[in-house]
N, C-alpha and C positions, 0 to 999 in steps of 0.2 A: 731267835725264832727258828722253827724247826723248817724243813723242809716239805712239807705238810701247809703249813699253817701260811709262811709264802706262799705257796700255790694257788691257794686257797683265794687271798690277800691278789693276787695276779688277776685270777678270772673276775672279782668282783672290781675291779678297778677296768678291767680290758673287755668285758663280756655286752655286747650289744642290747642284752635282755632288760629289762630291770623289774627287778624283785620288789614285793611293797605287800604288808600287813594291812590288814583290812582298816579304811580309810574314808571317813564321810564327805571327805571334799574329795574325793575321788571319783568323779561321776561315769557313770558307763550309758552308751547307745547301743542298743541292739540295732543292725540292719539287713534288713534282706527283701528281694525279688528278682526283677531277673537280669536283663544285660544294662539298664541304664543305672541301675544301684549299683552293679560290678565294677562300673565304668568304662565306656565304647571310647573315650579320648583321649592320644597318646597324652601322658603327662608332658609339661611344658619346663623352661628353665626357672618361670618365676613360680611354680609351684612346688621346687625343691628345698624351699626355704622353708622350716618347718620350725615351729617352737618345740621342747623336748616336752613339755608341759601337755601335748598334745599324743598320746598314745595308740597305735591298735594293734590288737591280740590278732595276731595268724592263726586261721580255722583250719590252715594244711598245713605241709611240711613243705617250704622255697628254697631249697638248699643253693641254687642260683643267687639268692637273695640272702641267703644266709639267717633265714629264719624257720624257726620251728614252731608246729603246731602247738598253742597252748602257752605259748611267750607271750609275754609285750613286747613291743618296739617305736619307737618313733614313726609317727604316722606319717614318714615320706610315700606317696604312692608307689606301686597298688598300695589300697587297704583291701582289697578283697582278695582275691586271687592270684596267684604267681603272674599270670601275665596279662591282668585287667590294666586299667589306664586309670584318669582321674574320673571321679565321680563325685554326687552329691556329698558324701558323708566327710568328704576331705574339709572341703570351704564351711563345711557344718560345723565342724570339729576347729577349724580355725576362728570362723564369727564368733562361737559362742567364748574362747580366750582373749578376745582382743575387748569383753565387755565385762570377764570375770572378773572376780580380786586375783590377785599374785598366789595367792595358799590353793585354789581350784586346781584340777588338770580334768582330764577329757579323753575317755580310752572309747574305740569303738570295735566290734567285733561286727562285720562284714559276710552275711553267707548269703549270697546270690550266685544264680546261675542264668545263663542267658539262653534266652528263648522260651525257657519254662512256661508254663500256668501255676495258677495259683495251686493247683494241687498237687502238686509237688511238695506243698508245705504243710501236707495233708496227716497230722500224727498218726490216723488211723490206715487212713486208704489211699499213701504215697507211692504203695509199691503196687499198686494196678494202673497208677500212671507211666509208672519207671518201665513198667514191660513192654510198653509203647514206645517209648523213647530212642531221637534215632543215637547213630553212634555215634557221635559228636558231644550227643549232649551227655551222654551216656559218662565218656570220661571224665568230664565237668563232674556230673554228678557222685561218681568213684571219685574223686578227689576229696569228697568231705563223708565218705565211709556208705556212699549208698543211698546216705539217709542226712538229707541236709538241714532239713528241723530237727534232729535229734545232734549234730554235728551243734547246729546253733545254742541247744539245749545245755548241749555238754562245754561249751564252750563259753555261756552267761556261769554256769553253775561255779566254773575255775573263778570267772571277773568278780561274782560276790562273795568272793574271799577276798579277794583286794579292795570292791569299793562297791557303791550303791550303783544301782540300775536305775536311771532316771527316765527312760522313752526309748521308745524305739522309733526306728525309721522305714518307710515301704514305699518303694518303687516297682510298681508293674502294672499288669494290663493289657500291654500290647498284643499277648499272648491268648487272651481272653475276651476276643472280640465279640459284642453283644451279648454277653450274661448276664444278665438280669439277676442271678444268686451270687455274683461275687465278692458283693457286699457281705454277706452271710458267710459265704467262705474266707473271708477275710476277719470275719468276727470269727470263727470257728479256729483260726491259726491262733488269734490275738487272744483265747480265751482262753487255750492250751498253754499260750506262754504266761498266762497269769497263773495257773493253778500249777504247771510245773517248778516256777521259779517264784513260787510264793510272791507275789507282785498284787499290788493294788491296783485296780485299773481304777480309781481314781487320784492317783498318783503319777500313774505311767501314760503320761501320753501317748498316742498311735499319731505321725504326723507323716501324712502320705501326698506324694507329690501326682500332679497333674502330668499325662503325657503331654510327646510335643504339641504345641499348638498350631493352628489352621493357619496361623502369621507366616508359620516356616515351612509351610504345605507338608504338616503331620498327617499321616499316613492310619493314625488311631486317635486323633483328636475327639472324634465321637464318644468315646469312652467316657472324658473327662467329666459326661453326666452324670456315671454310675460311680464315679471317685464322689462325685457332690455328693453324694448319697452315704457315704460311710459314717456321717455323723448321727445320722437317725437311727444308728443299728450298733454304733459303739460312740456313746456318748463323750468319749474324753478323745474321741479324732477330731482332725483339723487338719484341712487342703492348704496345699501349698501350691500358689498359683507359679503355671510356667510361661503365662505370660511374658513376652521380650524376652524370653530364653532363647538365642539362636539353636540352630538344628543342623545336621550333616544334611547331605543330595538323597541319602537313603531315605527320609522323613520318620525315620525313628528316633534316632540316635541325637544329643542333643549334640554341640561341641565342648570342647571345653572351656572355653565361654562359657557356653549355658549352663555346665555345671556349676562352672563358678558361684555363679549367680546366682542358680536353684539351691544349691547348698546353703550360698548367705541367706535365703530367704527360709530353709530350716531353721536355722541355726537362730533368726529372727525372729522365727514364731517360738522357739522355745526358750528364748531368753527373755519372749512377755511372758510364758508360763511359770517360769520356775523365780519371777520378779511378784509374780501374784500368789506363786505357792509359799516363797519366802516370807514376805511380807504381811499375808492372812488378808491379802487383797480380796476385792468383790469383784466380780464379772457376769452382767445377765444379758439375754438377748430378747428386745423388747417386742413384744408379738414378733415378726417371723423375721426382725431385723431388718424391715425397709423395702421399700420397692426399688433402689437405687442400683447400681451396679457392683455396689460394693457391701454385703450384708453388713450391718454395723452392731457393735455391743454397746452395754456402758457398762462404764468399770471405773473402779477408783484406786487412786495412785497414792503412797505413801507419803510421794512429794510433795502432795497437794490435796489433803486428807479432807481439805474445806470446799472442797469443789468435786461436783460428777462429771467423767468424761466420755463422752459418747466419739466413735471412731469407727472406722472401720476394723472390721476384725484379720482381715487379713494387711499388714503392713508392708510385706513383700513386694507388693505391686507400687507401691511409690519410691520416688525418688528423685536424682533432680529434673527429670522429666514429667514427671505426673508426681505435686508436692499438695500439699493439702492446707488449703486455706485456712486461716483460723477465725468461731464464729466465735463469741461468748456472751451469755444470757443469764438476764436477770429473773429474776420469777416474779410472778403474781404477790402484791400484794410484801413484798419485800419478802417474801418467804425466805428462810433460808434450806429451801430444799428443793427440789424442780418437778415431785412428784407428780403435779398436775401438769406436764409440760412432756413427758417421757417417751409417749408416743410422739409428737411434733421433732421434739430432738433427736431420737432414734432413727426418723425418715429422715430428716435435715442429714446427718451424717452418713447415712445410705447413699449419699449420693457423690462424696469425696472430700468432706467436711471433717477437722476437727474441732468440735463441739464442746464446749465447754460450759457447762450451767455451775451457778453459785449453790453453795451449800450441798452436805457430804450426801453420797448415795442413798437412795432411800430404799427400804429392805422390799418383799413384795407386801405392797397393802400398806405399808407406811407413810404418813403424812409429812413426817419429819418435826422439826419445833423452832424456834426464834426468830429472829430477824435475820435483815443481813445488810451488808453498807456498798457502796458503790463504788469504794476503792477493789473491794473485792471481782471485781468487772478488769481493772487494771492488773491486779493480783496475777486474774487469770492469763492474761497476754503476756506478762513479763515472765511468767511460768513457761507458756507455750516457746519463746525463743531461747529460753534455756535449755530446753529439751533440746531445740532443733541443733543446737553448739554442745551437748552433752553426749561424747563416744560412749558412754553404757547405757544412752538411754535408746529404747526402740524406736523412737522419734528424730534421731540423729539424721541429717539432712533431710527430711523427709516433710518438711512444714517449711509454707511458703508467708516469712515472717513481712512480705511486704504487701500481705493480703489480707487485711482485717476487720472483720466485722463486729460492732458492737450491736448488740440485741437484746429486748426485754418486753414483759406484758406488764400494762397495770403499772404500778410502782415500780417492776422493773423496768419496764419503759420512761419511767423517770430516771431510775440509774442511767440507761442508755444517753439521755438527755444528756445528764450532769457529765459524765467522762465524754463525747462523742466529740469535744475540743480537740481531746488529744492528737500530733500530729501523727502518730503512728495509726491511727484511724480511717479506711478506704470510704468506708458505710457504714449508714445507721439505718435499724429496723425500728421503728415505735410500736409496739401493737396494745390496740386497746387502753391509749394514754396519750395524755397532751400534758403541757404546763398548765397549773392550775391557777397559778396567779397572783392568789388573791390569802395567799399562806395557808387554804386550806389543805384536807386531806390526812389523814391518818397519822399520829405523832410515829416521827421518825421516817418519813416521806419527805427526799431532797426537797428541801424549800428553795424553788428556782425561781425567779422572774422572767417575763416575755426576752425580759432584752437580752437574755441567754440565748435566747435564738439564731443570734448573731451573730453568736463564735462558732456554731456548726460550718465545715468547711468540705463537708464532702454529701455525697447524691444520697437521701434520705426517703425512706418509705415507711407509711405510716399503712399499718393496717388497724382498722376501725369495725366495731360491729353493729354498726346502724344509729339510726335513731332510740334505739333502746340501751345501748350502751351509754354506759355511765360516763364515761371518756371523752363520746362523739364528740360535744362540745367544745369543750379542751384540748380533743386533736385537730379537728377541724381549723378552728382558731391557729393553729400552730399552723398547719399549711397555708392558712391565708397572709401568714409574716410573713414567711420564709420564701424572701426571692434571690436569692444571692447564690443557692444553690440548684441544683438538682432535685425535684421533690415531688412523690408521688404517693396520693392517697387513695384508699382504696375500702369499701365500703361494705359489707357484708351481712345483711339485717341477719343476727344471729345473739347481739346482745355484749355482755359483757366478757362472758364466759370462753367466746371465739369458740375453734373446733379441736382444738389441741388435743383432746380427752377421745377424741374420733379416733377411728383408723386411721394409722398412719397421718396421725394429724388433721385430717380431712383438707378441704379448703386452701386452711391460713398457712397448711405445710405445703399444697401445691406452689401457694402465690410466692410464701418466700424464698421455698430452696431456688424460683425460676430468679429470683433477682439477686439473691447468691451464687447463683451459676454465673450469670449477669456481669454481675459487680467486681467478683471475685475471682471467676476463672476465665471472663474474658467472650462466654457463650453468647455470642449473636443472635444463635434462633432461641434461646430463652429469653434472650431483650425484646425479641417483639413481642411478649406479652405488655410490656410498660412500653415503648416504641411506635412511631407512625399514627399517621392519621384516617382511621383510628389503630389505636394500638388493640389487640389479640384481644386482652381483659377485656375490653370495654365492649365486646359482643358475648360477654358471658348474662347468663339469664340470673346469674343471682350477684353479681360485683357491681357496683355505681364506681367510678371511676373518675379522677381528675390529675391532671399533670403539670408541672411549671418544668421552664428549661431545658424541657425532654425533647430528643426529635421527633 
């Protein structure tokens, strides 16, 4: 071997960089805004632990750091700047490895500057902001050539010779206090990185985080309206809540804590994305997603291709402190699809629910087709505690497996019936169904008898839709056995149909999600609707009302 060819053989063995031919499982994050994407938090000792599988390209020249503009290197912080701290995109860039396969890595290329506005990132008209600009920022800004969108630019353009570009990430606002156009200026940055970098923007998500919040007395919390807003002006964004993200004494800045944690909650929402892009997953938002605190979608899982899940869309905000009970429901008439039930489950899961209805997602307009069986109700539970014990799934700790609700209308309300034995079972909802008795009812309709009533072991509510429902009788009757538990009926001259197909459920989604709060998460002032004498319900103008065992 010549003396050459050593050399050669030396640097690639000894050289910090690493080199790589363009590569599908190579995924890239674009990041930029201003000082909390750069990172304001000294790095810490347990975040020098890095996987090498974890990569970010240097936008400048660190010669401190020993890295060069236009390299990769191991994503030990900084990722952005010679002398930033930890920031979102680190714990980003970690969550999304610790749920990959082993063949994945994760490069991100970081161009933020702190203090900025957004129009800084302005392709056209950055340099009538830069003239303003004090001297501080100024050399910030000369450090990525002047021109920090085009520094970015040129800096994605090197990453798509090595691998694909899967999202970007955006931190700011603080800078931007009350604009009302920065929504649009943010589509205007996001629109130029599509058409520069040849980029689908229904491919590339935009996932943009919340400043601090009013918990840690953030200083630009107000903002976080006009971040709500980025998805009506660029359809493939999605907020990332900063909820319990701790904050510095400044009320800007989070810690590094909070980034931790804001990062895992990146990193979280893009690991449902790119589970639903892989897979040719469905995901809709049912009317406006719920009146709940939590907007909620439904989507369907690969895992569980026989079932629709209705959830909250943002997953970030749970965990072992706020976990999400589990409901799961049968449909009408043993359907095997929930079509007519979509708004009821939609609001149900609005409000910190995961929702579970039998049979696969139905498309918009679609009825769906067959039956479906009442093991499929158990199916669904035994599914939900797999997730919550599965580290690649989005679910992982985040569902509270000893909070369970069985529910159903119609025939599914006999499914409810037939499994609500189970011990893993808190509560049963009945709606618009009783045991029939008498072996009537539609072939392939649980054939129960009364004396099943018996093996029910926990607080039960029946909702009914009057005298004109087909059901009354046959639920009615069931409450008049049923003294062993907890049991509350509830009356709604409305028929057989209930209000499910209403806004947001109407009604039968006000009464239930109150006794899912109730039941399941422990809410005291939702129990006085069923509660006291008289209880809440029972001064409503349209509910008839009866209770056993209740206080």
């Amino acid at each position: 071997m010549n003396k050459f060819k050593l050399f050669v053989l030396i640097v690639l063995l000894f050289s910090g960089t690493y080199s790589f031919s363009q590569d599908p499982d190579f995924h890239i994050y674009l990041c930029f805004g201003q000082s909390n994407m750069a990172g304001a938090a000294r790095a810490e000792a347990q975040d020098s632990i890095v996987d090498a599988r974890f990569q970010m390209m240097s936008a400048m020249d660190c010669p401190d750091k020993g890295r060069k503009m236009g390299n990769w290197y191991t994503a030990t912080p900084p990722l952005c700047d010679c002398n930033a701290g930890i920031s979102p995109a680190d714990y980003f860039g970690r969550t999304l490895l610790a749920s990959l396969p082993g063949n994945i890595r994760i490069g991100v290329i970081n161009v933020s500057v702190g203090g900025c506005r957004i129009e800084l990132f302005d392709k056209e008209n950055y340099q009538s902001y830069v003239e303003t600009a004090p001297d501080w920022m100024l050399n910030w800004i000369n450090n990525y050539g002047g021109n920090p969108y085009a520094r970015l630019v040129e800096m994605a353009r090197l990453a798509q010779k090595d691998g694909v570009i899967k999202g970007i990430l955006l931190h700011q606002g603080e800078s931007n206090p009350n604009d009302t156009l920065w929504t649009q200026k943010v589509k205007g940055v996001y629109d130029n990185l599509m058409n520069d970098l040849n980029l689908d923007p229904t491919k590339t998500p935009l996932l943009a985080g919340e400043l601090l919040s009013a918990e840690f007395e953030g200083k630009c919390f107000a903002f976080n309206q006009f971040i709500a807003q980025l998805p009506e002006v660029i359809p493939n964004a999605h907020i990332i809540s900063s909820e319990g993200c701790p904050g510095m004494p400044d009320g800007l800045h989070f810690t590094a804590e909070g980034y931790r944690i804001l990062g895992k909650r990146y990193g979280e929402k893009m690991l449902s994305l790119l589970i639903e892009n892989k897979t040719g997953l469905m995901q809709r938002v049912v009317e406006d997603g719920g009146t709940g605190a939590y907007k909620a979608i439904m989507s369907t899982d690969n895992s569980l291709p026989t079932h629709t899940i209705f959830r909250p869309d943002d997953l970030g905000v749970f965990g072992k402190k706020n976990q999400l009970p589990i409901i799961v429901w049968g449909n009408g008439a043993c359907a095997n699809s929930p079509w007519e039930h979509v708004n009821f489950l939609s609001e149900v899961a609005s409000h910190g629910f995961l929702t579970i209805a039998i049979g696969p997602m139905p498309k918009e307009g679609e009825r769906g087709q067959g039956r479906s069986a009442s093991s499929q109700l158990l199916d669904a539970i035994d599914w939900a505690i797999a997730q919550n014990n599965d580290k690649s799934s989005v679910f992982y700790k985040k569902i509270d497996v000893s909070k369970i609700a069985v529910s159903g209308m119609s025939c599914g309300g006999l499914q409810t019936l037939e499994v609500a034995p189970d011990p893993r079972v808190t509560t049963a909802v009945v709606c618009n169904s009783g045991i029939i008795g008498n072996g009537g009812g539609m072939p392939g309709m649980p054939s129960l008898k009364k004396e099943h009533l018996a093996k029910l072991h926990s607080p039960t509510l029946y909702l009914l839709g009057g005298e004109s429902d087909i059901a009354y009788k046959n639920g009615m009757d069931d409450y008049n056995r049923i003294n062993h538990v907890p049991v509350f009926v509830a009356n709604m001259d409305v028929g057989h149909g209930g209000t499910y197909g209403q806004p947001h459920g109407g009604e039968f989604a006000i009464v239930a999600t109150a006794w899912y709060k109730w039941q399941l998460k422990g809410d005291q002032e939702a129990g006085k609707m069923f509660t006291g004498n008289p209880c809440q319900l029972s001064k409503s103008t349209v509910w008839k009302v009866d209770k056993k065992n209740l206080p």
